[in-house]
C-alpha positions in Angstrom: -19.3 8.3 13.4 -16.5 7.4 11.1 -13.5 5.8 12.5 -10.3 7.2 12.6 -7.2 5.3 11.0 -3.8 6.7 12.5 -1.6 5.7 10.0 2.1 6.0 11.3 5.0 7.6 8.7 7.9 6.9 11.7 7.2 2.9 10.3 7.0 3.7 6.7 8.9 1.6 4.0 9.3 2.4 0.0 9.0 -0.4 -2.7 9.8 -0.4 -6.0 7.0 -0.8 -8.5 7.2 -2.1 -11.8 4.6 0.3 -13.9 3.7 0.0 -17.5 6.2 2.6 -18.0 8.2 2.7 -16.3 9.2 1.7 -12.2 8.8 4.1 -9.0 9.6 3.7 -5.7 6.8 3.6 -3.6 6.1 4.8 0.2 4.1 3.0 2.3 2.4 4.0 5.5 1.1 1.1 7.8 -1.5 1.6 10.1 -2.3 0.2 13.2 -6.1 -1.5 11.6 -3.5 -3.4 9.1 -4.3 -0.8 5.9 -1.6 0.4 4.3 -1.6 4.0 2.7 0.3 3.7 -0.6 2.1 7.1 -1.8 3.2 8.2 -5.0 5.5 11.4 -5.2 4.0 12.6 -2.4 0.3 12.0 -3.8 -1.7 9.1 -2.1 -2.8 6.8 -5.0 -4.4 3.8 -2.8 -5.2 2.6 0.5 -4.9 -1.3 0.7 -5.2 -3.9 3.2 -5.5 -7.3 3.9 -9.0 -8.8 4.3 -10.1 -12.2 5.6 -6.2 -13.4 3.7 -7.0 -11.4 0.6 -5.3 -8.5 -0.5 -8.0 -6.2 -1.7 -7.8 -2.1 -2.2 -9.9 -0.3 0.2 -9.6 3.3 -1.8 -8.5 4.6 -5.3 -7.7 1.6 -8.1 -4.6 0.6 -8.8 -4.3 -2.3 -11.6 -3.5 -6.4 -11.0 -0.2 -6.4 -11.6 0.7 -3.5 -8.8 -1.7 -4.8 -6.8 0.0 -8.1 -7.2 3.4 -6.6 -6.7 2.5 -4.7 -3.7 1.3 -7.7 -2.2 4.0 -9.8 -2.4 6.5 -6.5 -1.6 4.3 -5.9 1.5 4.7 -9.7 2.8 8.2 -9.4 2.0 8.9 -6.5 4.5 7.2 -7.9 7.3 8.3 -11.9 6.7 
């Protein structure tokens, strides 16, 4: 059986992203396993989390540098 991740959107904080492009602003949905559900426009790009002090993306692929950038954005908001 699969387990269930309730991530919860009342605790959900936006970061800006710097993208090739151009930059968005980012939504992101903690849960209560310490993943993070990261949303796009209302589209869910990536699930990331932390793992054994590494910052590693548990679903979809998102590049370095925004995987870089939502690290250190992440740490940021709950330092």
């Amino acid at each position: 059986m699969l387990q269930q991740i309730a991530f919860i959107p009342q605790h959900q904080f936006h970061v800006l992203i710097n993208f090739k492009d151009d930059e968005r602003i980012l939504a992101i949905l903690p849960s209560e396993a310490g993943r993070f559900r990261v949303v796009d426009q209302g589209k869910v790009i990536a699930e990331v989390g932390f793992k054994e002090h590494s910052f590693i993306c548990c679903q979809g692929k998102l590049d370095n540098n925004i995987m870089t950038q939502l690290e250190h954005q992440i740490k940021n908001h709950y330092a």
